[in-house]
C-alpha positions as CSV (number, residue, x, y, z in Angstrom):
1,X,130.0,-18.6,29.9
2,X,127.6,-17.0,32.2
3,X,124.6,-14.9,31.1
4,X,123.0,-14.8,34.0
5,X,122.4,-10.7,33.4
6,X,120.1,-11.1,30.8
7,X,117.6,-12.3,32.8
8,X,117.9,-9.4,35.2
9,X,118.5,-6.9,32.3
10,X,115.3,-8.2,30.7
11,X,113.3,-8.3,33.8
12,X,114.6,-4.6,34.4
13,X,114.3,-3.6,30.6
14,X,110.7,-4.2,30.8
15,X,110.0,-2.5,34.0
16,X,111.4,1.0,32.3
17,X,109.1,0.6,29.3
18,X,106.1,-0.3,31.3
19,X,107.0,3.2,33.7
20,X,107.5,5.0,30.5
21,X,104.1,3.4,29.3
22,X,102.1,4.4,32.2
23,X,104.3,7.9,32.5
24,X,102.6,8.5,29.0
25,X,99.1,7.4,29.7
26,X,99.9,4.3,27.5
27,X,98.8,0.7,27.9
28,X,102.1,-1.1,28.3
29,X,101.0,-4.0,26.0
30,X,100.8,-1.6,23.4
31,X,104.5,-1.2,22.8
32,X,106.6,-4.3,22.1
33,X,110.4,-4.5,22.7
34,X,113.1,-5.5,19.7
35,X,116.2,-7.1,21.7
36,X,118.9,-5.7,19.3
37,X,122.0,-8.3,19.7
38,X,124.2,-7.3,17.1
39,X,128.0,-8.4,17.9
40,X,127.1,-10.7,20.3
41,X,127.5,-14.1,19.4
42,X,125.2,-17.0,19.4
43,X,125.6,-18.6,22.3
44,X,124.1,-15.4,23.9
45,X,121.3,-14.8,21.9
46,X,120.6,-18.7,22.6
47,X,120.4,-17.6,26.3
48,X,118.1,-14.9,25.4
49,X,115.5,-17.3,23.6
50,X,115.8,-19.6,27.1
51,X,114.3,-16.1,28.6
52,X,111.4,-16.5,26.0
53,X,112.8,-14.1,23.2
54,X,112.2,-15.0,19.3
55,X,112.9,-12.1,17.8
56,X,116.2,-10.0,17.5
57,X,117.5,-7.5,15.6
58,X,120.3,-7.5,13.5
59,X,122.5,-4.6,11.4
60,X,124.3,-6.6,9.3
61,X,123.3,-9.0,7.0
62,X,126.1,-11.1,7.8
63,X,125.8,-11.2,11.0
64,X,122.1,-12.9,10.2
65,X,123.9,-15.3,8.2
66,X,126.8,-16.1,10.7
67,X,123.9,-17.0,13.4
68,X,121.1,-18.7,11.9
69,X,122.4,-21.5,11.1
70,X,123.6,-22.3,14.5
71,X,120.4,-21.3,16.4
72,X,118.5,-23.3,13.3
73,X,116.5,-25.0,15.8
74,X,115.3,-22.3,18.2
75,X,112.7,-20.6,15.9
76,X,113.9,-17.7,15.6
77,X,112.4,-14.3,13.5
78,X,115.4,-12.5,12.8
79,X,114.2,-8.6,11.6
80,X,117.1,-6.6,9.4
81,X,117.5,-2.8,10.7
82,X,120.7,-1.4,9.6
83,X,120.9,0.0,6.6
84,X,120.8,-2.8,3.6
85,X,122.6,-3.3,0.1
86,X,120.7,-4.2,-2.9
87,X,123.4,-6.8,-3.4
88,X,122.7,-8.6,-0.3
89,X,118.5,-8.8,-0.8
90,X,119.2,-12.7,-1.6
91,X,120.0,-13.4,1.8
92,X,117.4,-11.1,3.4
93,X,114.8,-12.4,1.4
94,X,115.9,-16.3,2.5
95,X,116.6,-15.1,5.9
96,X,114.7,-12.5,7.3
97,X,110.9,-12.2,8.5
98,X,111.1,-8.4,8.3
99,X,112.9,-5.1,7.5
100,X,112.9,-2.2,9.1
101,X,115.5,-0.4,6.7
102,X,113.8,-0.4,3.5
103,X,114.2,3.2,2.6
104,X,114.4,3.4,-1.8
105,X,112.8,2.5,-4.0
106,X,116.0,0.1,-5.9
107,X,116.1,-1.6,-2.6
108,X,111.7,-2.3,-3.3
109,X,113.0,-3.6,-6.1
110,X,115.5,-5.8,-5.5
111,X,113.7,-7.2,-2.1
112,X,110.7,-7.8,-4.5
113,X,112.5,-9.6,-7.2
114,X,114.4,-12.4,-4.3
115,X,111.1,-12.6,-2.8
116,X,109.4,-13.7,-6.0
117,X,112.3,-16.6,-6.4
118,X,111.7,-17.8,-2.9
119,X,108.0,-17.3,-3.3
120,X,107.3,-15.8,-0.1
121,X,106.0,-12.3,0.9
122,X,107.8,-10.1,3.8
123,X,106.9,-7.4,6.9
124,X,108.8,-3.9,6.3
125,X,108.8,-0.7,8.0
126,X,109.7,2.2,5.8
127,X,113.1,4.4,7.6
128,X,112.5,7.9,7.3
129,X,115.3,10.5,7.9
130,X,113.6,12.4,10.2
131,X,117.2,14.1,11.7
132,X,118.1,15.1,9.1
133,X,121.4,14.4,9.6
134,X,123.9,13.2,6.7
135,X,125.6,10.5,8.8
136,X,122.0,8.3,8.9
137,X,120.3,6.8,6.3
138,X,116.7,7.1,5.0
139,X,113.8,8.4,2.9
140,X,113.5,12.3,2.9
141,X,110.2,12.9,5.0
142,X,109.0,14.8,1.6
143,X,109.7,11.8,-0.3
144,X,107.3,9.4,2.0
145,X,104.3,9.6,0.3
146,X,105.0,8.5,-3.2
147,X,107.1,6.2,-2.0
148,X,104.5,4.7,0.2
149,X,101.9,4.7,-3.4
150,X,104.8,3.1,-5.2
151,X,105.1,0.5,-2.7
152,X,101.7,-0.7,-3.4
153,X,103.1,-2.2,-6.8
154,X,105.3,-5.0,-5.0
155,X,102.8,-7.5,-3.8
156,X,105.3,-9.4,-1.9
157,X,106.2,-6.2,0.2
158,X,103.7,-6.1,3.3
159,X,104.1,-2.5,4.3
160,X,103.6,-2.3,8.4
161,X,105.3,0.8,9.0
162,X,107.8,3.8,10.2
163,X,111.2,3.4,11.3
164,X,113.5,6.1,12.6
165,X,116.2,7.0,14.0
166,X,116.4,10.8,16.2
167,X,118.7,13.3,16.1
168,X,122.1,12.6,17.9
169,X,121.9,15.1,20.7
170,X,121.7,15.7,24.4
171,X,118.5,17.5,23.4
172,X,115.5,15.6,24.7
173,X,113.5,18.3,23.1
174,X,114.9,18.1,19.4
175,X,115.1,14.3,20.1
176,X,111.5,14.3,20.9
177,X,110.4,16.4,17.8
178,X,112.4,13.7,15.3
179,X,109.8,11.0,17.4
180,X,107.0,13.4,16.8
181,X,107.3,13.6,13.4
182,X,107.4,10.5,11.9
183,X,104.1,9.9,14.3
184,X,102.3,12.8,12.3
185,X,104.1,11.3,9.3
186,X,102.6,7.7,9.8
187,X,99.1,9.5,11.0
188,X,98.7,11.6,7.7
189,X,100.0,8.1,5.3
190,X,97.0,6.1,7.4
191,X,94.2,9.3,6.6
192,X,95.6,8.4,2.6
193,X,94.4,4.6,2.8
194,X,97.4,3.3,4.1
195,X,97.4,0.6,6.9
196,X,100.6,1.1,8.6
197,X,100.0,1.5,12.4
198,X,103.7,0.4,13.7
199,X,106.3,3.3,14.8
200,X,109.2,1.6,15.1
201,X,111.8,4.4,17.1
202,X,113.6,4.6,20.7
203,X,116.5,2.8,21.8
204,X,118.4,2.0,24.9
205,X,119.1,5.9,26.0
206,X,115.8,7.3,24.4
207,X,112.9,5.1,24.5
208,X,110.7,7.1,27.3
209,X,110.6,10.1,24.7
210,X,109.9,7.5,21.8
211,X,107.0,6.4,24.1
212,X,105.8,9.3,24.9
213,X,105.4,10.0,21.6
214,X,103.5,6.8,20.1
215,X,106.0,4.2,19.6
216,X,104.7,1.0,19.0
217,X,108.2,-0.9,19.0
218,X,111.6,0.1,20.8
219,X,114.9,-1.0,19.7
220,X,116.8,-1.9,22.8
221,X,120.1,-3.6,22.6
222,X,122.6,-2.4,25.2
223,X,119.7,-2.4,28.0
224,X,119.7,-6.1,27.6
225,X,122.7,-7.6,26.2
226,X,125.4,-5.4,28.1
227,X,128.8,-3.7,26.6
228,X,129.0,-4.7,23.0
229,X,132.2,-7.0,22.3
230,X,132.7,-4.7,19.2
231,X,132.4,-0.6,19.1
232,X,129.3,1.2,17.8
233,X,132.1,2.3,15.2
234,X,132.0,-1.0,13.6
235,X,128.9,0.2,12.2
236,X,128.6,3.5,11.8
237,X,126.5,4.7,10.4
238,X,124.2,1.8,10.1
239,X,123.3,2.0,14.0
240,X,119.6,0.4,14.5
241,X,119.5,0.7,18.1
């Protein structure tokens, strides 16, 4: 099959972000790219890695499953950023080099607890709710800062930052505020002693207002891979990108 697009999607993908970079006064090397390739198969994330990709996003756990063992050999760090189980922190903890999702403190536990069996420690990003919206999971901005002192407890739980997801709307201005705010939520957890610098937020349609705002990592799936084989339904509502 050919997947000759990615290399122009990529090359195109990373044109935007710099504009949106320089657009915000922002040094483009600042703000790294997640390809998202959920539903696509193998064989295409093995022509993303030919591009000089490592590091994909998944939604499912299964999904991480289904393709690691066949791109075994490419190296890749596959990061978690739908919304995870409890019951499926075995595989995440053998599988995963991050997660994005982490958003209670029974998941904590449960990550903490595989971890200690495989005897290896593991990047997360905290989701905050900032929508607001029942349809999206994640921590209650209210809730952040215990949860971020409770973290501290789970020593194989490396704390790197925010993840969120804004407010579905044609809005840039209320889609812009949901960016804001987990920036000033991240700010205030760094003047408490926390070291969590990365804002992980923007996706294919809204990275530019995610920039603007002091993303450090966007979430870009369709941007790159194309029309996903299987509808955004398949997931709702653990959406990542």
């Amino acid at each position: 099959m050919d997947h000759s697009h990615l290399a122009a999607n990529w090359a195109d993908i990373r044109r935007r972000v710099d504009e949106a970079c320089r657009a915000a006064g922002r040094d483009p090397a600042d703000v790294a790219i997640l390809p998202v390739s959920k539903t696509f198969g193998p064989e295409v994330v093995r022509a993303a890695v030919a591009l000089g990709l490592h590091r994909f996003g998944e939604n499912k756990v299964q999904e991480i499953r289904d393709k690691s063992g066949p791109l075994a050999d490419c190296g890749i760090d596959w990061v978690m950023i739908g919304h995870l189980q409890t019951n499926k922190a075995k595989d995440v903890a053998r599988l995963a080099s991050e997660v994005q999702s982490l958003d209670r403190p029974e998941l904590a536990e449960a990550l903490h607890r595989r971890l200690q069996i495989e005897g290896r420690s593991l990047d997360v990003l905290v989701q905050v709710k900032t929508s607001r919206e029942e349809s999206k999971y994640g921590l209650p901005p209210a809730e952040l800062p215990a949860f971020l002192d409770r973290l501290r407890q789970y020593a194989t739980l490396r704390v790197r930052g925010l993840m969120t997801l804004a407010i579905h709307t044609d809005d840039p201005a209320e889609v812009r505020a949901c960016f804001r705010e987990l920036r000033e939520l991240r700010d205030a957890a760094i003047a408490r002693g926390h070291d969590i610098p990365r804002l992980s937020m923007g996706m294919s349609g809204d990275f530019p207002l995610a920039i603007a705002e002091g993303a450090t990592e966007v979430r870009i799936g369709t941007a790159i891979f194309g029309r996903r084989p299987t509808s955004d339904s398949f997931y709702w509502p653990e959406t990542g990108q």
